[in-house]
Structure formats: C-alpha cells, structure tokens
N, C-alpha and C positions, 0 to 999 in steps of 0.2 A: 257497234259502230257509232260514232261518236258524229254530233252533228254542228256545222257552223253556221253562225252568225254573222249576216253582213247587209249593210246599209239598212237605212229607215227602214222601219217598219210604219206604215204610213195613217193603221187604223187604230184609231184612240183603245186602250185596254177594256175587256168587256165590263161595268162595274155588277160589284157580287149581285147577286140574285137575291132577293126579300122575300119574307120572313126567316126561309129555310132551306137554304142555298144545299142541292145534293152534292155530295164529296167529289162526283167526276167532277161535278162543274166548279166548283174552289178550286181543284189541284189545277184542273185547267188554264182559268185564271190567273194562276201563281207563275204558271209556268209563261204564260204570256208575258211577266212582268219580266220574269227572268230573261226570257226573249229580249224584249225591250232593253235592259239591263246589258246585254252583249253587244246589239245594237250602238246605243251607248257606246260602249268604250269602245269597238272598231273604228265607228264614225268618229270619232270625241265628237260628240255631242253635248255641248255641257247641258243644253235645255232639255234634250232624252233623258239624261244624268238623273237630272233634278226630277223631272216627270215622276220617277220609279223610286223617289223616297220620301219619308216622311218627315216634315222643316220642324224639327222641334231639336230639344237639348237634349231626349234622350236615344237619338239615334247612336248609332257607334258604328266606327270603322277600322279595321286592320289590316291593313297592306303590309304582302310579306316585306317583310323587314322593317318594319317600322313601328313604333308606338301606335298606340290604340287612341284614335281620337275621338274624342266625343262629343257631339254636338252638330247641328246640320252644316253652321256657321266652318267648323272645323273639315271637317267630309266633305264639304263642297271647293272648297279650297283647295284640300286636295287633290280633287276633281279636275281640277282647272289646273294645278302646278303636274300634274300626271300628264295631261293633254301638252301642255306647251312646250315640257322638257322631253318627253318621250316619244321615242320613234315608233310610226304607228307596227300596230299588234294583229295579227288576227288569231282568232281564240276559235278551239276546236273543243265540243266540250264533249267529256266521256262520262260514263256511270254515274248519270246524273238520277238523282233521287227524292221524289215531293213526300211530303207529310203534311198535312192539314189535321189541327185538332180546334175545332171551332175558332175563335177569331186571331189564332196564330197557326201560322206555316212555316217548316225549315226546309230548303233542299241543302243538299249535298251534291255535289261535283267534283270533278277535275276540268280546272280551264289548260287546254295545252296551245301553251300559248306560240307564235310561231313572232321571231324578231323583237324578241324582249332580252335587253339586255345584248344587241347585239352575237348571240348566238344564233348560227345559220340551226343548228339543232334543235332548238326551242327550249319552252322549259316547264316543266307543268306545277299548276299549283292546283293542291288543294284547297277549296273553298267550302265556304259555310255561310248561307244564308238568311236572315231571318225576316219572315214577314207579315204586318199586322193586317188586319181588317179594317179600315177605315168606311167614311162618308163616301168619299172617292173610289171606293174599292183595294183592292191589296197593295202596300207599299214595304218598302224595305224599311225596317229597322236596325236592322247590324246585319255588316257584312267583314266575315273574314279571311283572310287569304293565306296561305301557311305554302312557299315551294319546296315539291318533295324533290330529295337529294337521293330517293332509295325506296325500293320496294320490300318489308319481309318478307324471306323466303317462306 
C-alpha cells in the first residue's frame, strides 16, 4: 500500500548522527527528506524545495520529459516554473526503496501522481533519487523522474 504526502511537515529534518550514524537511523533520515521532498511539491513550496537540496553546480535534475539540468541555479528554476505553470498534484508513492552506503543514499519509487497533466486517471512516474551526506544532514543530489507508459508482463 502506497502512502501520501500532504502539507508541511513542520519538524526541521533529524541532522545524521556523529561519528557513526547506525544504518536504521541514515535510512530513516533519508526517508524524512524524501518526506519533505513530497511535502514540497504538493504544497509548491519553493522554500521546502530548496530545504531538501544541495545549492551547488553539481546537483542535477530530470523531469519526465525534459533535459537533464544541472546545476542548483537550473533545478530551482525549474522548481519554481513547475509550481506556477502546473496544476496542483497530489502524489501517492508505492514500492518505495532506501539504500544507504555510507555518505550516499539512493531510493527508488513510483510517484502516482493524481491531476498531472490534466488526466482524471493519473499518471505514475518512476523516480530515482540520490542523496549526499552533508554538514546539514542528508540532501538531494539528483533527482530523476522517467513516466511509465507500461508494465512488463
């Protein structure tokens, strides 16, 4: 069963645990961002947006159907032209999946998204996300977004 995301989430992200952070407690963490991250785009939040990445040049983002842009300068832009041209979404996420291996983490999902694209049916994409370790605790690095057309049988 697949769970949703909606409005703030109002408690700042737990930051990692020092010297030697146990793997429940990273994944956990990861998963809060992602939290966060859904939060985000329900709300258009652009300040939650920004919260849950990392402002450098070598973040990256791909939104289905679009070039891959790089750079926080570029992703946050897009952030902000996604919120103001798009009708809002809400995102139900299924077979989501953490991996932490020391100061990188990737999950896997499906966002299904409901009112994207003006389809009353939704539309689901699979996503890929990746996220470093920082000062501040775990932030996104690249995020990508790929909508499936088709399941293999």
């Amino acid at each position: 069963m697949g769970h949703r995301y909606r409005g703030p989430i109002e408690s700042s992200p737990p930051p990692s645990p020092s010297p030697s952070p146990s793997p429940d407690a990273d994944e956990e963490s990861v998963r809060v961002i992602v939290e966060r991250f859904y939060a985000a785009f329900e709300g258009r939040d652009l300040d939650l947006m920004s919260d849950v990445w990392v402002h450098d040049d070598t973040v990256v983002c791909t939104h289905p159907g679009w070039a891959s842009l790089h750079g926080w300068a570029a992703v946050s832009a897009s952030w902000f032209a996604i919120f103001e041209q798009s009708a809002p979404m809400q995102v139900f996420v299924t077979d989501e999946r953490v991996r932490v291996e020391g100061d990188l983490a990737w999950v896997s999902l499906d966002e299904n998204l409901l009112g994207a694209g003006g389809d009353e049916a939704g539309t689901t994409v699979s996503a890929l996300k990746v996220l470093q370790r920082t000062g501040d605790g775990w932030r996104l690095v690249a995020h990508h977004g790929s909508v499936v057309v088709g399941r293999p049988e």
